[in-house]
GUVO-871027 format. One record per residue (C-alpha): residue number from 0; residue in one letter; x, y negated, z. Coordinates in nm, 3 decimals, decimal comma, always signed. Last residue first. Layout:
BEGIN
<pt num="NUM" residuo="A" x="X" y="Y" z="Z"/>
...
***
This chain:
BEGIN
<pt num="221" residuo="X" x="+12,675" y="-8,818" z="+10,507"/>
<pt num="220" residuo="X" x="+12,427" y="-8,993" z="+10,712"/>
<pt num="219" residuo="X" x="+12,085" y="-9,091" z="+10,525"/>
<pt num="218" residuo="X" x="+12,031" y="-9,453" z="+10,549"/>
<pt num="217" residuo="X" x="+11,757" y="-9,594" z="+10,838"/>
<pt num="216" residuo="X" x="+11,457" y="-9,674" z="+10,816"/>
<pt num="215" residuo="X" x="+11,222" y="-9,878" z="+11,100"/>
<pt num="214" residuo="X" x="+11,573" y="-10,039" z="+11,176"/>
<pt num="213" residuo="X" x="+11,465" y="-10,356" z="+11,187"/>
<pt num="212" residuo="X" x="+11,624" y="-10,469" z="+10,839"/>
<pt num="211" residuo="X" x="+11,523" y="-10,146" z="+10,746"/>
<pt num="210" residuo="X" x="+11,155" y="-10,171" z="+10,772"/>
<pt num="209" residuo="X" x="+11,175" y="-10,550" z="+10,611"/>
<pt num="208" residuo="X" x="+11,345" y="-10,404" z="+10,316"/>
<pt num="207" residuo="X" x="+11,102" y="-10,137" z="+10,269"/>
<pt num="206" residuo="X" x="+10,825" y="-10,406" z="+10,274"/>
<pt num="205" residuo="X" x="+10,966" y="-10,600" z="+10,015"/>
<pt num="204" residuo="X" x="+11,001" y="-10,304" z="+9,782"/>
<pt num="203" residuo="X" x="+10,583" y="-10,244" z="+9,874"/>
<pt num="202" residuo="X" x="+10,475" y="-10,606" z="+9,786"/>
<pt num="201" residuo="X" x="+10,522" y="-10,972" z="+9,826"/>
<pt num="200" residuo="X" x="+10,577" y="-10,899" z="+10,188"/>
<pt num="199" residuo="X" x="+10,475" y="-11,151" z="+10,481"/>
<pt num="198" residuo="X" x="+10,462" y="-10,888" z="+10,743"/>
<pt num="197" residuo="X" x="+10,124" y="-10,910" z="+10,798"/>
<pt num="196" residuo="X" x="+9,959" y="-10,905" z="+10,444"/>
<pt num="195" residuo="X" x="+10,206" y="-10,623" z="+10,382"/>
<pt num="194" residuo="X" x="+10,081" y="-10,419" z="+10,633"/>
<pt num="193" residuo="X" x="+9,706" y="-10,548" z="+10,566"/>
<pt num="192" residuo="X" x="+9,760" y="-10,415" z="+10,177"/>
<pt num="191" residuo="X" x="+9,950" y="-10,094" z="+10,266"/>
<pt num="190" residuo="X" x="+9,697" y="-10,026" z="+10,549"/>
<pt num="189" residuo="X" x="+9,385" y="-10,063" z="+10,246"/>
<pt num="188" residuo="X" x="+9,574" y="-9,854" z="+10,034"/>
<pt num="187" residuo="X" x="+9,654" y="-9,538" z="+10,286"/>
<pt num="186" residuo="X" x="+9,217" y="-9,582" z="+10,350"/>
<pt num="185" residuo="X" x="+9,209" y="-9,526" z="+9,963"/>
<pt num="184" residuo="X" x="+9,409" y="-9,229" z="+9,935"/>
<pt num="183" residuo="X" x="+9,168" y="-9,038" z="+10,202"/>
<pt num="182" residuo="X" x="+9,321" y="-8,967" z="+10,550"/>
<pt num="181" residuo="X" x="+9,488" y="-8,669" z="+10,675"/>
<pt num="180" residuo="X" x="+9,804" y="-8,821" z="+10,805"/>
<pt num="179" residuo="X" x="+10,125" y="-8,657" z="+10,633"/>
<pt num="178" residuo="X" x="+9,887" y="-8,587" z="+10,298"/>
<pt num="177" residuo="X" x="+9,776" y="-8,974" z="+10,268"/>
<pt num="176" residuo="X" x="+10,121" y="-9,090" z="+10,326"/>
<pt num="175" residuo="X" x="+10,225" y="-8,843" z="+10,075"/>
<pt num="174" residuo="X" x="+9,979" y="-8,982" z="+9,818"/>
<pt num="173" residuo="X" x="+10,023" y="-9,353" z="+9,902"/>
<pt num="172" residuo="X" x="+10,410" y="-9,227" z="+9,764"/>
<pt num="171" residuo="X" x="+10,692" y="-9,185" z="+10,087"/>
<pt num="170" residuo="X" x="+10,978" y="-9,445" z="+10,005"/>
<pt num="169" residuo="X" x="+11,116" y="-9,405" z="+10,349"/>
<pt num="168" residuo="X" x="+10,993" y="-9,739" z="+10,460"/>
<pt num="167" residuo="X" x="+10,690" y="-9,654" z="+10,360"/>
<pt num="166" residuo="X" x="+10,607" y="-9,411" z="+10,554"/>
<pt num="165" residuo="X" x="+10,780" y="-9,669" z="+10,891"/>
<pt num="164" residuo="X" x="+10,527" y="-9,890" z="+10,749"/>
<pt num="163" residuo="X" x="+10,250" y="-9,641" z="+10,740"/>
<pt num="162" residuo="X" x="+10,319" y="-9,571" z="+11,095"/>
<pt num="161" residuo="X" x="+10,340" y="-9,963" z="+11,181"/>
<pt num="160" residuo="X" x="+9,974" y="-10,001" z="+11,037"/>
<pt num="159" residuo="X" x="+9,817" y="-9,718" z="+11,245"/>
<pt num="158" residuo="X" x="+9,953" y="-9,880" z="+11,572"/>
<pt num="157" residuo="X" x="+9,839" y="-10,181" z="+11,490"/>
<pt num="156" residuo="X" x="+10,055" y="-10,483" z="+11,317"/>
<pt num="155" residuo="X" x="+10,103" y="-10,820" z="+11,478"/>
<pt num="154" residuo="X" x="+10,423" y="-10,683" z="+11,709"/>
<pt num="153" residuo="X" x="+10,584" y="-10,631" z="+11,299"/>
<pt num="152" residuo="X" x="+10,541" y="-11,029" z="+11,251"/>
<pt num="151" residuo="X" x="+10,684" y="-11,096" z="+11,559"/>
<pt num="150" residuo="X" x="+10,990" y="-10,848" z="+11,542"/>
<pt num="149" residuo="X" x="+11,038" y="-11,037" z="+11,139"/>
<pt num="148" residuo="X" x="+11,032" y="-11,349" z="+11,374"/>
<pt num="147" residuo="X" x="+11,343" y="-11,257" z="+11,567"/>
<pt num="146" residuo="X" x="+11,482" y="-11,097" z="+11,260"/>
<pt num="145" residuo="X" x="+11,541" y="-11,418" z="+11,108"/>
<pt num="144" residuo="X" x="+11,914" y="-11,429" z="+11,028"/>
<pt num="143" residuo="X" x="+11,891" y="-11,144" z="+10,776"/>
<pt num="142" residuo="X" x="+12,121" y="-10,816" z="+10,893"/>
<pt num="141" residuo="X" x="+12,424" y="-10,867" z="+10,679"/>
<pt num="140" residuo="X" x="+12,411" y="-10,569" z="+10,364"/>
<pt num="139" residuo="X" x="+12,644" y="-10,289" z="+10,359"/>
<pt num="138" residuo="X" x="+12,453" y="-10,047" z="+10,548"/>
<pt num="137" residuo="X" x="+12,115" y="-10,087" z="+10,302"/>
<pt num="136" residuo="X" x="+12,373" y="-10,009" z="+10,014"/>
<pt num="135" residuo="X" x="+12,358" y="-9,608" z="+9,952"/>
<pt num="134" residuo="X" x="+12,015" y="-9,543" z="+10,149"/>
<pt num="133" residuo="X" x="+11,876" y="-9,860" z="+10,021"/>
<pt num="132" residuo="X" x="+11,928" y="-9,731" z="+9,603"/>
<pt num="131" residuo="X" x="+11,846" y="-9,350" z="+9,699"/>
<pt num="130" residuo="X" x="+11,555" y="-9,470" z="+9,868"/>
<pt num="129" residuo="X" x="+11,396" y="-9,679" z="+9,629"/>
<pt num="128" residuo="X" x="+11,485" y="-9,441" z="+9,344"/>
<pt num="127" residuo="X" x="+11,269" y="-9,187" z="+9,535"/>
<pt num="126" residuo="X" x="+11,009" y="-9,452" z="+9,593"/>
<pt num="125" residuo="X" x="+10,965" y="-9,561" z="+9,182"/>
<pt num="124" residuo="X" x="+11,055" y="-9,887" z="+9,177"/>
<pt num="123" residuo="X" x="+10,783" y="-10,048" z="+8,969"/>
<pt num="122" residuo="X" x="+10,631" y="-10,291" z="+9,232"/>
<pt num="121" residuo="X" x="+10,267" y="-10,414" z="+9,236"/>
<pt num="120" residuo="X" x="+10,134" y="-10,755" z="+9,197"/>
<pt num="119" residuo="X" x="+9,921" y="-10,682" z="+8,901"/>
<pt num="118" residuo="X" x="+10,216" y="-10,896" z="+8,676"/>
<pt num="117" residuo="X" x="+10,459" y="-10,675" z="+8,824"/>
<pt num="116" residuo="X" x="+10,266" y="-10,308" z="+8,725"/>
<pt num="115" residuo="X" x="+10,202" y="-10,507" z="+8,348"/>
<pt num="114" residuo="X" x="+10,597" y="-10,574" z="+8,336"/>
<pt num="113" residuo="X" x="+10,692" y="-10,211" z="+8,447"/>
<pt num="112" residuo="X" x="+10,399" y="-10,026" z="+8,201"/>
<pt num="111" residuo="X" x="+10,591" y="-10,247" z="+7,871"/>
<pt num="110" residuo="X" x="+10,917" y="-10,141" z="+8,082"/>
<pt num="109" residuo="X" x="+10,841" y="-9,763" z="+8,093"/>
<pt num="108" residuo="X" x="+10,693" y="-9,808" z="+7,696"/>
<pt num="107" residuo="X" x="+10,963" y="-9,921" z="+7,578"/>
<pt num="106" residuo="X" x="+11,179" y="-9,657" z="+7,773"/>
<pt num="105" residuo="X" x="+11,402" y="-9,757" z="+8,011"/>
<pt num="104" residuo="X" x="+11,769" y="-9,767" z="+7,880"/>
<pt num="103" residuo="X" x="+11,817" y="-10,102" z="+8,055"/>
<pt num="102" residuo="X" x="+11,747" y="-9,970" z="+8,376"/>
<pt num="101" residuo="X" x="+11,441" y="-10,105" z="+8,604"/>
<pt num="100" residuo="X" x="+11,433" y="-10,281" z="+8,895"/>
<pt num="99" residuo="X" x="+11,142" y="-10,442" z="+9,163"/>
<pt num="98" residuo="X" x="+10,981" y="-10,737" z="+9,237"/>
<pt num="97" residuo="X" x="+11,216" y="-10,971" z="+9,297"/>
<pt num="96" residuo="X" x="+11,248" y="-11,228" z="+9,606"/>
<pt num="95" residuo="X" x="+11,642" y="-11,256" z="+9,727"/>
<pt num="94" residuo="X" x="+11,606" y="-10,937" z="+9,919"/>
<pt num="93" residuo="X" x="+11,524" y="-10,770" z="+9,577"/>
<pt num="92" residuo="X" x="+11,789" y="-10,940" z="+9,471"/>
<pt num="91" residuo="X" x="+12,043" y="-10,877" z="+9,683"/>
<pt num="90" residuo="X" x="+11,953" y="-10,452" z="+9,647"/>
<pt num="89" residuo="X" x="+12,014" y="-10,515" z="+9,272"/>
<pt num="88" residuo="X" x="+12,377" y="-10,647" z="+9,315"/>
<pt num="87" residuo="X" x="+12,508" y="-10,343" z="+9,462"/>
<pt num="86" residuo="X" x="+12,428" y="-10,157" z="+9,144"/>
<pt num="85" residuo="X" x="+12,356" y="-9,796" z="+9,183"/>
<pt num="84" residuo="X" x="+12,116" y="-9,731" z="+8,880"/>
<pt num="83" residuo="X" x="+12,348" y="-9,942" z="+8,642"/>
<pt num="82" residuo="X" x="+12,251" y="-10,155" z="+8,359"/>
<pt num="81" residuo="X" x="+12,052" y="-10,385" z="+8,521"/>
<pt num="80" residuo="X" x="+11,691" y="-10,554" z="+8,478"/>
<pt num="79" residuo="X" x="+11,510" y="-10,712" z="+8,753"/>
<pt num="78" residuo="X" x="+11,151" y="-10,776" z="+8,704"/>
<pt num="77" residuo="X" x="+11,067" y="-11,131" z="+8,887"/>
<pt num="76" residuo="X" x="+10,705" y="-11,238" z="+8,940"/>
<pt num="75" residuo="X" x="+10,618" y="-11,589" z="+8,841"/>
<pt num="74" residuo="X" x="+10,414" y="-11,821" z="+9,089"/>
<pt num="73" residuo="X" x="+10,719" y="-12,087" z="+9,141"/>
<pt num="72" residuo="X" x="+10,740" y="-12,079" z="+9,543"/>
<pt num="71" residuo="X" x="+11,078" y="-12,304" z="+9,498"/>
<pt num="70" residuo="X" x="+11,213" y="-12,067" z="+9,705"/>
<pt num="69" residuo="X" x="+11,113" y="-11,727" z="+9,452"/>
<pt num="68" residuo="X" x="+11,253" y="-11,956" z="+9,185"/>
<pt num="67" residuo="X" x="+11,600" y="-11,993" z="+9,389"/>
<pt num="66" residuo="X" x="+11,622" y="-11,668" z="+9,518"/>
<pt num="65" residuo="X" x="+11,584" y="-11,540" z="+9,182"/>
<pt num="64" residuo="X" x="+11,820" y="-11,772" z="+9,014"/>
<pt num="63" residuo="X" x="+12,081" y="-11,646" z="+9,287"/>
<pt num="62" residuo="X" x="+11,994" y="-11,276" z="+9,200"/>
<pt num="61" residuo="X" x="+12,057" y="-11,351" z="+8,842"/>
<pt num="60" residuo="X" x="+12,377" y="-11,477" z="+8,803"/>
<pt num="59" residuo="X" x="+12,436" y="-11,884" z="+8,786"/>
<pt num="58" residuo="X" x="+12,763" y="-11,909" z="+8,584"/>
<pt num="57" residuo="X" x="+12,761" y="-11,610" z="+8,376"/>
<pt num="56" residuo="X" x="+12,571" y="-11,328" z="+8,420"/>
<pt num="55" residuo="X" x="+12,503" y="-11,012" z="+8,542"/>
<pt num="54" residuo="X" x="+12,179" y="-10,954" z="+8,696"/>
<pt num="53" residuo="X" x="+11,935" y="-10,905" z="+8,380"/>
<pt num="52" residuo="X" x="+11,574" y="-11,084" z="+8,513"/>
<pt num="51" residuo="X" x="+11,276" y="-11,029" z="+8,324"/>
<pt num="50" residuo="X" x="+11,067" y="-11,272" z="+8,454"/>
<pt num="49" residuo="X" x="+10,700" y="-11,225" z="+8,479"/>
<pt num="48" residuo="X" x="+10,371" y="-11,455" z="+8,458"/>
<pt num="47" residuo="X" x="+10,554" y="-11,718" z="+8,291"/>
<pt num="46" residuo="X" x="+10,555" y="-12,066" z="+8,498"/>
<pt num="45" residuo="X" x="+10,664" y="-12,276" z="+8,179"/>
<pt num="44" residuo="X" x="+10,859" y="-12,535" z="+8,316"/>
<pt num="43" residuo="X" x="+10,937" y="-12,410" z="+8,643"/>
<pt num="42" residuo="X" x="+11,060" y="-12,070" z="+8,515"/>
<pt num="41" residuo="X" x="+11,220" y="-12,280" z="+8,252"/>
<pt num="40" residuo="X" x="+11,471" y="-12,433" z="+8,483"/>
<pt num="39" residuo="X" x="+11,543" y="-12,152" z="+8,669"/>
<pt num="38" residuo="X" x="+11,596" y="-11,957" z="+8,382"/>
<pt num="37" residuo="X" x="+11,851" y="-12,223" z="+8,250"/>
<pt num="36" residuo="X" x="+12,062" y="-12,222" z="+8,571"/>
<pt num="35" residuo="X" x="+12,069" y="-11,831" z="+8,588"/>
<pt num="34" residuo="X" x="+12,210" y="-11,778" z="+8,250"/>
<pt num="33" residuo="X" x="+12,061" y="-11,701" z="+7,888"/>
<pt num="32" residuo="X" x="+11,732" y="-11,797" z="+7,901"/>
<pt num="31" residuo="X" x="+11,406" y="-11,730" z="+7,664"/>
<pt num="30" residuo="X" x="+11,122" y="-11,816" z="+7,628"/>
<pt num="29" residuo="X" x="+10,691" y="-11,782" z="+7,616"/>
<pt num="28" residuo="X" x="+10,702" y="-11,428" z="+7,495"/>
<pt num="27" residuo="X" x="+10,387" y="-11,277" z="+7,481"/>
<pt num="26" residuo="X" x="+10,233" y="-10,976" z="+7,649"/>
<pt num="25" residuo="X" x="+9,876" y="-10,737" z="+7,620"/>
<pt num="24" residuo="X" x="+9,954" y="-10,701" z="+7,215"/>
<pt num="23" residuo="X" x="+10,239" y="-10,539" z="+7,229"/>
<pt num="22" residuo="X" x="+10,473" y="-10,626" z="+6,939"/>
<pt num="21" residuo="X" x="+10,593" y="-10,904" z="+7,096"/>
<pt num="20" residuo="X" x="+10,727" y="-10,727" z="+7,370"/>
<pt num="19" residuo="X" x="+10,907" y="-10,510" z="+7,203"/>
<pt num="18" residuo="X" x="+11,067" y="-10,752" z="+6,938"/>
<pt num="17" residuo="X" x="+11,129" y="-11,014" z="+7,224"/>
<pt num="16" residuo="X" x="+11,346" y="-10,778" z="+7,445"/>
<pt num="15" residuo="X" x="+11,532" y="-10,671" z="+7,118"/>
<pt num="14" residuo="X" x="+11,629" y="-11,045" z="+7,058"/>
<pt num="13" residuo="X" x="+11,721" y="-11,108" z="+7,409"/>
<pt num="12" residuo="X" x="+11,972" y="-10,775" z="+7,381"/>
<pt num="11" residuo="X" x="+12,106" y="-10,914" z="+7,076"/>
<pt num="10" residuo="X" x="+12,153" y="-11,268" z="+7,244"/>
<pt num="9" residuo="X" x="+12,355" y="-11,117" z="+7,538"/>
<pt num="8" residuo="X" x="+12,339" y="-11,353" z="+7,801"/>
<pt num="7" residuo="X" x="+11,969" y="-11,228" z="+7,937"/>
<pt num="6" residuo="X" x="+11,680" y="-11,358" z="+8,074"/>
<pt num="5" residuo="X" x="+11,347" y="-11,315" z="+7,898"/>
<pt num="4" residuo="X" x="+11,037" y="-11,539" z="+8,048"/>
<pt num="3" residuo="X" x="+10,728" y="-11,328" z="+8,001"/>
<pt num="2" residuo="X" x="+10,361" y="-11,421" z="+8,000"/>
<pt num="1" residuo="X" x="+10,085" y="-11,145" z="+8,043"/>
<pt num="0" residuo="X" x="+9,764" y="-11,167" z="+7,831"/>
***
């Protein structure tokens, strides 16, 4: 059973968050918030297994309550919810500790698939919308203050390793990686997993950020 914390200052959209995911029988609704300062507090209160995070909000917005749970080390995993695919805001929090995005017209069964994917530890942007979000906003975004130890981290990984980073960087699938280097699926997994083990990433959106923060990826010109 997965445990969701619902964040969101329209009540009707709440309400239609809970119907869906009440009516699946793998999640249950432990609360609800409706701005940033609330959702922190219940995130340490109840420690759901995912928060769905909408962005926009008053008072405390969403990507500071996400940096602040993801500080706090709170073990819940943030989905962020917005209503538009090119929102500047969505790139800061996925710096600021989330998981991954989805739209607001996702399908029920996209963001039933999208909670279970967070709770596993994965993310659920897919890699083309990845790119298309970093390629339009990575240039706008301050370089983070600790890029001397992010160089550290990325001197730890092997030659192999810093490849599949650089893949990944440009949203390339475990199945394209795979293809580009002639190894088996599972052997792309296993460098994902020590990459991100070495770099300190929750998981793969993390890991783009950290390849262009060092310029392992870069935007597309023009």
């Amino acid at each position: 059973m997965t445990t969701v914390l619902i964040v969101d200052d329209q009540p009707l959209q709440r309400y239609a968050f809970r119907l869906l995911l009440e009516s699946a029988p793998e999640t249950t609704v432990l609360g609800e918030a409706a701005h940033g300062t609330e959702a922190v507090r219940l995130a340490a209160e109840l420690r759901p297994d995912v928060i769905l995070m909408d962005v926009r909000m008053p008072g405390m917005d969403g990507i500071e309550a996400t940096r602040r749970i993801v500080a706090a080390g709170d073990r819940s995993r943030i989905l962020v919810l917005t209503t538009f695919d090119l929102d500047e805001y969505v790139h800061a929090a996925l710096r600021a500790g989330a998981s991954g995005f989805l739209l607001k017209d996702v399908r029920p069964e996209e963001l039933l698939a999208g909670i279970r994917a967070v709770a596993a530890g994965d993310a659920v942007i897919a890699p083309a919308l990845t790119r298309r979000l970093l390629d339009e906003y990575a240039q706008h975004v301050p370089q983070p203050a600790d890029v001397p130890a992010q160089e550290a981290r990325l001197k730890a990984l092997t030659d192999r390793e810093r490849e599949i980073l650089v893949a990944i960087g440009k949203g390339w699938t475990n199945g394209e990686i795979a293809e580009h280097f002639v190894v088996a699926e599972s052997t792309v997994k296993s460098h994902v997993r020590s990459v991100l083990a070495k770099i300190g990433a929750r998981d793969r959106v993390q890991a783009v950020i950290f390849a262009y923060d060092l310029g392992l990826a870069k935007p597309k010109s023009g």
